[in-house]
Residue frames as qw, qx, qy, qz and C-alpha x, y, z in Angstrom:
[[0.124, -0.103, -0.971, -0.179, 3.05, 29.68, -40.51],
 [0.650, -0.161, -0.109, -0.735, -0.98, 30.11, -40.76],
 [0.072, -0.146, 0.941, -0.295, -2.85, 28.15, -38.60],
 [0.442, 0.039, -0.459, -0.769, -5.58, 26.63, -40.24],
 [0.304, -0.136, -0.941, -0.064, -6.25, 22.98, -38.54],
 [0.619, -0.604, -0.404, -0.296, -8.68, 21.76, -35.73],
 [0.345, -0.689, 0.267, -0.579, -8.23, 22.46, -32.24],
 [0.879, -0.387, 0.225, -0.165, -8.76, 19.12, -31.33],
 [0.626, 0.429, -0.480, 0.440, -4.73, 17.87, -32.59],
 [0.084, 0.775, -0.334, 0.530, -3.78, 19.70, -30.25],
 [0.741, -0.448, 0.308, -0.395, -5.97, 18.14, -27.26],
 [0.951, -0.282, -0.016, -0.127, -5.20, 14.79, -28.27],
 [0.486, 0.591, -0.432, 0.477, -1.29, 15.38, -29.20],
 [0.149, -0.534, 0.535, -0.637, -0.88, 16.60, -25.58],
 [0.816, -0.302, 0.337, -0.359, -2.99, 13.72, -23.44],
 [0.962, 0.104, -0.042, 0.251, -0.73, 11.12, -26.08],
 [0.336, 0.579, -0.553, 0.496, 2.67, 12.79, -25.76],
 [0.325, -0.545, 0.641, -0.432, 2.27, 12.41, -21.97],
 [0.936, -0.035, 0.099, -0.336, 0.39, 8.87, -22.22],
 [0.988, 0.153, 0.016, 0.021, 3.00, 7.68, -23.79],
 [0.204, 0.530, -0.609, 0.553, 6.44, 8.89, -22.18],
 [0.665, -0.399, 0.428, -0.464, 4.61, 7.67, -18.98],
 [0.888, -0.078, 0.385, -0.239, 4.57, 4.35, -20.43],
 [0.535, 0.789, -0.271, 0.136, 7.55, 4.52, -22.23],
 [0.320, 0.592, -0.678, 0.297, 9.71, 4.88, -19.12],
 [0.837, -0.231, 0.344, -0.359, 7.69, 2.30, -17.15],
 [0.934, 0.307, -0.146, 0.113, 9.09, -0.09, -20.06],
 [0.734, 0.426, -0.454, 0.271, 12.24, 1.14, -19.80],
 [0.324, -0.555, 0.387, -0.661, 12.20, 1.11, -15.92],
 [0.976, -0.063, -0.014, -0.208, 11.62, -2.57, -16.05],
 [0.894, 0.237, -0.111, 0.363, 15.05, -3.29, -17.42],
 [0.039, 0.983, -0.115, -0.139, 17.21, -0.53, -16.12],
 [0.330, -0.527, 0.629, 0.466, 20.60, -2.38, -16.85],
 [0.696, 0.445, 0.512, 0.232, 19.68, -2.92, -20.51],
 [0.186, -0.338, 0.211, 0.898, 22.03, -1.02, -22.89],
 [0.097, 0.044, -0.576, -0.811, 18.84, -0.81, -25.00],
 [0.219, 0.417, 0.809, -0.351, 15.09, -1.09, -24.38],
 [0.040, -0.041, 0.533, 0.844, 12.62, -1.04, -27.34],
 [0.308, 0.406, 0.570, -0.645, 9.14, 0.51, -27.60],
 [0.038, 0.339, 0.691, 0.637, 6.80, -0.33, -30.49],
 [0.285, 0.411, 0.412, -0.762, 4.15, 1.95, -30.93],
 [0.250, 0.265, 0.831, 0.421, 1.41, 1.18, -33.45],
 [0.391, 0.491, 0.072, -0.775, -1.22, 4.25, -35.21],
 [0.476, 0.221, 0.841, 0.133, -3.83, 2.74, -36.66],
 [0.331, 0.929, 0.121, 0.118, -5.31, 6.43, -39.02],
 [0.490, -0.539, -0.015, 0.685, -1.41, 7.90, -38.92],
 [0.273, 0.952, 0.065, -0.123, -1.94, 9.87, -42.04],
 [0.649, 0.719, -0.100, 0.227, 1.04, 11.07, -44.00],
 [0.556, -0.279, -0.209, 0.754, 3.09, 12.32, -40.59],
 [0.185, 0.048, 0.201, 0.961, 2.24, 15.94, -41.81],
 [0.009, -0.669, -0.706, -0.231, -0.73, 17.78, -40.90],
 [0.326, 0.630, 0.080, 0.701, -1.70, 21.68, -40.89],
 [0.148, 0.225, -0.459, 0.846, -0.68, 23.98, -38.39],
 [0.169, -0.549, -0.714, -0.401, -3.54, 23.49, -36.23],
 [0.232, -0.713, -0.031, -0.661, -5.64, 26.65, -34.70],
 [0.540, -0.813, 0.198, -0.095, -4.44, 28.03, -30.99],
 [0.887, 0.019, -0.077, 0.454, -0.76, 26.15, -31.74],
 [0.406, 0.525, -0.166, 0.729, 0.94, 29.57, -31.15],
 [0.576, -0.564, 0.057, -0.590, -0.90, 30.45, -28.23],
 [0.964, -0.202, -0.150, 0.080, 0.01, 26.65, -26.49],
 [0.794, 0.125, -0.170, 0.570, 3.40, 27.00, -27.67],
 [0.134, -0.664, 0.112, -0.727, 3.32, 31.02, -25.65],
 [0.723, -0.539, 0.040, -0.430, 2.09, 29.27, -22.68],
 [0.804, 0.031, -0.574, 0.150, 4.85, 26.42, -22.22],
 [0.200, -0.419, 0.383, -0.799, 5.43, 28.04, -18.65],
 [0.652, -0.179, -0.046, -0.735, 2.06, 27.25, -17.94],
 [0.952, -0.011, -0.116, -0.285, 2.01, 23.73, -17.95],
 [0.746, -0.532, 0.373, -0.145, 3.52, 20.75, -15.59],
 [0.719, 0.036, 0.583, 0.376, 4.03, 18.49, -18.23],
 [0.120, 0.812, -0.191, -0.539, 6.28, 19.56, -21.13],
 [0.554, -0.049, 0.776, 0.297, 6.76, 16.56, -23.06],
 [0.461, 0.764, 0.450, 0.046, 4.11, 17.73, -25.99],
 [0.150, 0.942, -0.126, -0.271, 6.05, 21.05, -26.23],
 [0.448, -0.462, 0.712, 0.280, 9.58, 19.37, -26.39],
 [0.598, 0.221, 0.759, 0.129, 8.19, 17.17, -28.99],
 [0.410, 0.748, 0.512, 0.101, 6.97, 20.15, -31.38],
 [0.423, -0.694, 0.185, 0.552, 9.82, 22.48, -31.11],
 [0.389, -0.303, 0.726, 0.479, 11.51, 21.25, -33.66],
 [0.561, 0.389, -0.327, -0.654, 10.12, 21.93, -37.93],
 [0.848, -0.018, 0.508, 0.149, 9.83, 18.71, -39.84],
 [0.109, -0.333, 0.591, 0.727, 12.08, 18.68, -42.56],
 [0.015, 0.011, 0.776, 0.631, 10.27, 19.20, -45.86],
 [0.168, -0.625, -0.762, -0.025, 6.45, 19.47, -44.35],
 [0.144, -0.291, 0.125, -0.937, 5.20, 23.26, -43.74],
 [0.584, -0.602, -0.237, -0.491, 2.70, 22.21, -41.66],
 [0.644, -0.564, 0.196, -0.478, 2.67, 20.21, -38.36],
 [0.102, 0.234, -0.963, 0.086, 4.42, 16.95, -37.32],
 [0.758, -0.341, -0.159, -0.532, 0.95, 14.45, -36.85],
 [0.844, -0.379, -0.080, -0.372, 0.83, 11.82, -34.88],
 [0.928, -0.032, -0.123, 0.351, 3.46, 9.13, -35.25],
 [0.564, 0.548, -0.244, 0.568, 6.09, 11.51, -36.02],
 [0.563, -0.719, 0.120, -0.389, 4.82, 12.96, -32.66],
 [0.952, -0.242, -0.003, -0.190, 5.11, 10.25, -31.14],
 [0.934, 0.211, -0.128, 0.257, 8.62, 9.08, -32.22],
 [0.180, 0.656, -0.339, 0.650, 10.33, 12.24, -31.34],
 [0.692, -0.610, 0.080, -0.377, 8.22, 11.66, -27.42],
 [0.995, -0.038, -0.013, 0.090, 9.64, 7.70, -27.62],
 [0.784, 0.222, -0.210, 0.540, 13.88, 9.50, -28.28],
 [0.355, -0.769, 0.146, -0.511, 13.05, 12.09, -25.70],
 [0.875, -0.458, 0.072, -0.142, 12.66, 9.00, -23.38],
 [0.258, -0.643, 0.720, 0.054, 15.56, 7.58, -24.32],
 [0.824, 0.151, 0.527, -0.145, 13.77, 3.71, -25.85],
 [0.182, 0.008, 0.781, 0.597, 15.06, 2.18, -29.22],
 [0.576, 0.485, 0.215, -0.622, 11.50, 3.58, -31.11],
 [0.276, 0.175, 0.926, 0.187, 9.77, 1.05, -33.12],
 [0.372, 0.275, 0.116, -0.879, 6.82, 2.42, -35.16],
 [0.404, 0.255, 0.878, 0.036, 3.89, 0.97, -37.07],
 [0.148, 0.244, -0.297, -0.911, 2.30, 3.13, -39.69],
 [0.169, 0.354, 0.915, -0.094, -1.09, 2.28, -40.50],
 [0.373, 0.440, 0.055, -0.815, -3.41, 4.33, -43.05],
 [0.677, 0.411, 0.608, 0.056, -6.18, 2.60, -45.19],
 [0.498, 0.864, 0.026, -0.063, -5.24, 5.46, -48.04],
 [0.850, -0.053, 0.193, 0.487, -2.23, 4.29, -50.01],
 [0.475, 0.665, -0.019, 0.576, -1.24, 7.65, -51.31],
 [0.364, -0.858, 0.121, -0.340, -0.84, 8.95, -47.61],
 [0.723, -0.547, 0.340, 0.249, 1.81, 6.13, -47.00],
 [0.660, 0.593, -0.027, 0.460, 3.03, 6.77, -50.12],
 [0.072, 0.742, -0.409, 0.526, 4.42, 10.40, -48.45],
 [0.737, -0.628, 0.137, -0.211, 4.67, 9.24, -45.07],
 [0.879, -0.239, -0.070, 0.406, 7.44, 7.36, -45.91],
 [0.396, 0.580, -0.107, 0.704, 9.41, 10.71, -46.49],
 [0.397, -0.762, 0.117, -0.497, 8.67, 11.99, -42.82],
 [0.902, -0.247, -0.267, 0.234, 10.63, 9.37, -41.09],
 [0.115, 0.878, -0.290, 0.363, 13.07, 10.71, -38.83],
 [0.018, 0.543, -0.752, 0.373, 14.72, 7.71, -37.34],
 [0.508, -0.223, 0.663, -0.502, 14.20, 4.82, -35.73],
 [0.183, 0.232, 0.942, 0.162, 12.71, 1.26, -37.13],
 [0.573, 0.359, 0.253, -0.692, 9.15, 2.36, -38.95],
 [0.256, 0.311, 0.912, 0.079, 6.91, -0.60, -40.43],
 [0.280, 0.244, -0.112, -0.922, 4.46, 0.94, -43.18],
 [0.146, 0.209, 0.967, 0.025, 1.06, -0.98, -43.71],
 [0.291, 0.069, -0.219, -0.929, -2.31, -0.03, -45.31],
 [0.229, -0.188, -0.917, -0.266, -5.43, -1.79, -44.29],
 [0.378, -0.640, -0.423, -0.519, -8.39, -1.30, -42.71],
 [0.090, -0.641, 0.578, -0.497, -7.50, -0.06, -39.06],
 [0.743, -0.357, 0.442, -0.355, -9.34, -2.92, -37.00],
 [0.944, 0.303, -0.130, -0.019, -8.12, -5.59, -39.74],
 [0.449, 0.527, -0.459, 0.557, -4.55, -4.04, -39.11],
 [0.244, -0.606, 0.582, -0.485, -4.68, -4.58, -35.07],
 [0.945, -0.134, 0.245, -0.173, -5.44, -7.83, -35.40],
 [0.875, 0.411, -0.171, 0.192, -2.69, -8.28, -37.54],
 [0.181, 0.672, -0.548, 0.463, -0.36, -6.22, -35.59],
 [0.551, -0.500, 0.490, -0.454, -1.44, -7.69, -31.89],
 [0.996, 0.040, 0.032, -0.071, -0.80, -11.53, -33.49],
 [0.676, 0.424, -0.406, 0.446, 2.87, -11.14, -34.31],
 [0.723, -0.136, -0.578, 0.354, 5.20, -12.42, -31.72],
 [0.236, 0.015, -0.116, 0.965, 6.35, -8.76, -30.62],
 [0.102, -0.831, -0.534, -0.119, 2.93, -7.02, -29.59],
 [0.090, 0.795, 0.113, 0.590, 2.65, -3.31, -29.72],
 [0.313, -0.365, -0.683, 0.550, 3.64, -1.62, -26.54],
 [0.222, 0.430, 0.240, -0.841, 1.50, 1.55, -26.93],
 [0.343, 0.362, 0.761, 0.414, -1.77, 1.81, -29.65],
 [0.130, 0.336, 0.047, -0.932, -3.05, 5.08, -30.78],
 [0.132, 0.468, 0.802, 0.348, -6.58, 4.72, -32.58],
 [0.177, 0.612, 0.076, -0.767, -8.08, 8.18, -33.59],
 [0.343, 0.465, 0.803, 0.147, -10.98, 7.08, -36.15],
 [0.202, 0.244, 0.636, 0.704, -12.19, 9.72, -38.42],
 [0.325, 0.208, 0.429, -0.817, -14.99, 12.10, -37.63],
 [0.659, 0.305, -0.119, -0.677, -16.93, 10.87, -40.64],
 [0.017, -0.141, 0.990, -0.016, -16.48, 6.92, -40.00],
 [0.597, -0.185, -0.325, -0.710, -19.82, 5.35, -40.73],
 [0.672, -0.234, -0.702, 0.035, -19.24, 3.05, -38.37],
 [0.258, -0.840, 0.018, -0.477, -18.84, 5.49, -35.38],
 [0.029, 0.667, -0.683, 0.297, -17.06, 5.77, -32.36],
 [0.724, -0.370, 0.514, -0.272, -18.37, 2.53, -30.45],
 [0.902, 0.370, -0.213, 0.063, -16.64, 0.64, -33.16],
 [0.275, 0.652, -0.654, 0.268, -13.51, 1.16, -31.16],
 [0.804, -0.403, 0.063, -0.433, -15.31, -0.65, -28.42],
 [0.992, 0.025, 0.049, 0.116, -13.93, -4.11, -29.57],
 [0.623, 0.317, -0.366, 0.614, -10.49, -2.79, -29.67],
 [0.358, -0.684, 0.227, -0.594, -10.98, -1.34, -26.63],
 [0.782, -0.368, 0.307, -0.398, -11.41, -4.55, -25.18],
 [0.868, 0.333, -0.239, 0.281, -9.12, -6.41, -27.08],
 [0.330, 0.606, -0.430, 0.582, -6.07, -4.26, -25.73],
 [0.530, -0.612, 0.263, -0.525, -7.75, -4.21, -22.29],
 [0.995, -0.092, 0.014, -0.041, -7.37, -8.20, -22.24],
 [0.933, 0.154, -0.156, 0.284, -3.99, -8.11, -23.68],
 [0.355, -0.771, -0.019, 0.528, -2.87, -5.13, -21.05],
 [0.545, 0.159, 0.306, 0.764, -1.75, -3.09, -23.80],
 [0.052, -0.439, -0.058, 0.895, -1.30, 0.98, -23.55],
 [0.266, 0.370, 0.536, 0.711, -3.59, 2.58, -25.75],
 [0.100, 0.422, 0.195, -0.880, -6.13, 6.08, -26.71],
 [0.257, 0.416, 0.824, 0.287, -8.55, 6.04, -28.31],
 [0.161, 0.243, 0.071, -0.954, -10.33, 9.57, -29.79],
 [0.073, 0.613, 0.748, 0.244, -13.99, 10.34, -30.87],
 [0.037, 0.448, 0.316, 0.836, -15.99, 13.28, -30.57],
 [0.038, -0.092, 0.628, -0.772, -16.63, 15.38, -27.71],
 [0.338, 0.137, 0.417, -0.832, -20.04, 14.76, -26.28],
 [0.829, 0.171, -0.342, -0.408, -21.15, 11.62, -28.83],
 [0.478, 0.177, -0.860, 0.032, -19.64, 8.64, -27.40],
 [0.452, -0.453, 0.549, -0.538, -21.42, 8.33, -23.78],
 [0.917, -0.043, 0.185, -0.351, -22.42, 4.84, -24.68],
 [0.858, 0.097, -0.362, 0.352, -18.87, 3.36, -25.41],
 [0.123, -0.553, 0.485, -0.666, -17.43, 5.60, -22.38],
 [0.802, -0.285, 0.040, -0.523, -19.92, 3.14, -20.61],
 [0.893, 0.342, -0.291, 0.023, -19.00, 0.02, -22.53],
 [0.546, 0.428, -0.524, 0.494, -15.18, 0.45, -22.17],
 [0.747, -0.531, -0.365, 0.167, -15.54, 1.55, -18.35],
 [0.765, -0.036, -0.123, 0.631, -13.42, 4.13, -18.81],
 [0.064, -0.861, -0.195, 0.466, -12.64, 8.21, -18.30],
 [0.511, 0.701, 0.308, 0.390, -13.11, 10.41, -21.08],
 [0.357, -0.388, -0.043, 0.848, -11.05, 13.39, -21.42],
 [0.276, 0.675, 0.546, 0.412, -13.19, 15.80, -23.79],
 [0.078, -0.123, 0.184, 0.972, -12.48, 19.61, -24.85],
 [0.207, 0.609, 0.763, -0.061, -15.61, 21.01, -25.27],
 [0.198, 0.052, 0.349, 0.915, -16.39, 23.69, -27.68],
 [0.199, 0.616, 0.754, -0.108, -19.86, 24.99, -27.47],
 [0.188, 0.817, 0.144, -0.525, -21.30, 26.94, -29.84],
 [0.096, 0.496, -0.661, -0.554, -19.00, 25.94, -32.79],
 [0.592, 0.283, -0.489, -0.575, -21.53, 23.79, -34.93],
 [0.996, 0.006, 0.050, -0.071, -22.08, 19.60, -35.04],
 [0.797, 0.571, -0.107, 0.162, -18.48, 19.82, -36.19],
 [0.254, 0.592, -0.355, 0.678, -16.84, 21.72, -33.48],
 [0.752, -0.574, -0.209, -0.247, -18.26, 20.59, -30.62],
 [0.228, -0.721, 0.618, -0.214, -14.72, 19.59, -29.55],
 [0.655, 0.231, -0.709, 0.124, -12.72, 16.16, -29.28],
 [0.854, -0.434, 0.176, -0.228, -12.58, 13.40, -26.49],
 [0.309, 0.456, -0.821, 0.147, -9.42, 10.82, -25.54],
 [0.883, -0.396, 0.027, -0.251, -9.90, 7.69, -23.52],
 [0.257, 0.600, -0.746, 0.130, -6.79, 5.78, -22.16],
 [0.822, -0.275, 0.271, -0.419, -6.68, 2.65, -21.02],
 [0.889, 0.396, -0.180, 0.145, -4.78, -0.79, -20.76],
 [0.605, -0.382, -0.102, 0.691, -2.31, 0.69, -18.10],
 [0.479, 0.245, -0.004, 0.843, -1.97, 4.02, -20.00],
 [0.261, -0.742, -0.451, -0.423, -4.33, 5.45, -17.83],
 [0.625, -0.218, -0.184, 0.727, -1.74, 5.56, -15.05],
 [0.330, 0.087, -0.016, 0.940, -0.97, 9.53, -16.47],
 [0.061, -0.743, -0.535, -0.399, -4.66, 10.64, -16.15],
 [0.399, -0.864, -0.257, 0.169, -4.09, 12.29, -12.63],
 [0.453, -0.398, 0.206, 0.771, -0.66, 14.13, -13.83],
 [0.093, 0.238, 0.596, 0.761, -2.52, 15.74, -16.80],
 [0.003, 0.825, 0.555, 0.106, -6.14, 16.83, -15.46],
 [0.111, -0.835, -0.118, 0.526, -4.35, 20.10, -14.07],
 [0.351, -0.163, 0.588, 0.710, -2.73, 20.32, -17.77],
 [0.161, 0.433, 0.731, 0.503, -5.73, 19.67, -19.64],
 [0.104, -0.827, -0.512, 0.205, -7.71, 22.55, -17.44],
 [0.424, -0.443, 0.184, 0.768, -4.92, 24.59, -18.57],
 [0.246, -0.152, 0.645, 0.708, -5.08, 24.10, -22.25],
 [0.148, 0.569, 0.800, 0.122, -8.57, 23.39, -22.65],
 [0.001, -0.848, -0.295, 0.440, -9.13, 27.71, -22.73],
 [0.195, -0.521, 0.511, 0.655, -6.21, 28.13, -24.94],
 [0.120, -0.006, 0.860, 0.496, -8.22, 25.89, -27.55],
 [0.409, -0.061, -0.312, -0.856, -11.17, 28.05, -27.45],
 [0.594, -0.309, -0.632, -0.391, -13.09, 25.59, -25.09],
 [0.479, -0.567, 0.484, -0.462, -13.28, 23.88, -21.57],
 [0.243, 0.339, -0.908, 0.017, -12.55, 20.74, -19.80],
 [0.747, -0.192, 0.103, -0.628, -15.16, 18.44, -19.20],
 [0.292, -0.267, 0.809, -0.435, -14.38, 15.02, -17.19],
 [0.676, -0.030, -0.097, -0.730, -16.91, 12.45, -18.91],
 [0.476, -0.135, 0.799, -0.342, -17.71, 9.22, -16.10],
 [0.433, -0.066, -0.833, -0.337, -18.84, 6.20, -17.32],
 [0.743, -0.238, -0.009, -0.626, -23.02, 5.91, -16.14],
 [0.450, -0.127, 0.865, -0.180, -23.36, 2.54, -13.92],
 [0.004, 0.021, -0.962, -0.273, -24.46, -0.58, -15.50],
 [0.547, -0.201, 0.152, -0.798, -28.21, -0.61, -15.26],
 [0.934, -0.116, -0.252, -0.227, -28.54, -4.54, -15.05],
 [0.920, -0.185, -0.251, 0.237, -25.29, -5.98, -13.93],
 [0.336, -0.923, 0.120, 0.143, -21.67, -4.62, -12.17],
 [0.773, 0.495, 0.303, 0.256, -20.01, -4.61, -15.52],
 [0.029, -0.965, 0.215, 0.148, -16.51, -2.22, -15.39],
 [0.852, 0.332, -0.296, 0.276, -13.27, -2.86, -17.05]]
């Protein structure tokens, strides 16, 4: 299998596989005498479930030794039926959620209807909801019904025109309604919602590889920040394997008031 994708799957695959098994068996660590304990996760770009093999993924998967947490590897073992490439997000995601052991709820969310067109062929179990709308139109719609997401994955486009501090307001939505979520953007463009939100960035850095390659960021927050300190010796791990380094990026004090979420 040729590996052809971005580098930065990888990063955020790994910081959400653990994000969300951490907060997976918090849920189901609430109930432990339930013979059943369901986890909705909601992806608000999930794309088709299917995405190409992306560059250093043989090298990661060489290295699974290496690294503390193994939840990401576990999770990619396994082909998807009928997809030569990668498993993307959700599908990620769902495989993480029957790892844990949780009844796995999913939301599907992609504003292109021919990508949930296939997506609905990548299912591999579990309850999955398939919806097409604009992503911030669709978390308002998802976070109103009775049942509210427990985890949200939001990983906006690199060529959104509305950039990354549009996630801002869903940042702070989720923050209000304590709900797990990640949010991605582009390494080394976002310091002014890093601010905003109040939160720590987790950013691969790539230097030297164009405007384009600069490397990918994660933020977590909403309780799923919890896993940050079981993952920084992970991410210093991986971050060489993916052709880059880890770089740690603090939200700057307020300069007028003592504004932090």
């Amino acid at each position: 299998m040729e590996e052809s994708g971005d580098h930065g799957i990888l990063w955020t695959q790994f910081i959400l596989a653990a994000a969300l098994a951490r907060s997976a068996l918090a849920a189901r660590d609430l109930d432990p005498a339930a013979e059943e304990v369901a986890f909705s996760f909601a992806d608000t770009h999930a794309g088709c479930g299917c995405v190409p093999p992306p560059a250093g993924l043989g090298r990661v998967v060489d290295r699974r030794a290496d690294f503390a947490a193994r939840t990401f590897h576990d999770a990619v073992a396994a082909p998807l039926a009928g997809c030569e490439g990668h498993p993307g997000s959700w599908v990620l995601a769902g495989r993480v959620l029957r790892q844990v052991g949780v009844a796995v709820e999913i939301d599907v969310n992609d504003i292109d209807t021919a990508q949930i067109a296939r997506a609905q062929a990548n299912r591999e179990g579990g309850w999955v909801r398939f919806w097409s709308h604009d992503w911030f139109r669709f978390l308002r719609s998802r976070v109103a019904m009775p049942r509210r997401p427990d985890f949200v994955f939001i990983d906006p486009p690199p060529d959104d025109p509305r950039g990354p501090g549009y996630a801002i307001d869903a940042a702070i939505l989720l923050e209000t309604l304590a709900i797990p979520y990640m949010i991605t953007y582009p390494a080394q463009g976002a310091q002014s919602a890093i601010d905003q939100i109040g939160r720590l960035g987790l950013e691969l850095v790539r230097d030297g590889h164009g405007p384009s390659g600069r490397g990918q960021g994660a933020v977590l927050g909403g309780g799923a920040e919890t896993v940050v300190l079981d993952v920084l010796g992970d991410l210093g791990r991986l971050a060489p394997l993916l052709g880059g380094r880890f770089a740690p990026r603090l939200p700057r004090p307020p300069a007028a008031d003592d504004y932090c979420i």
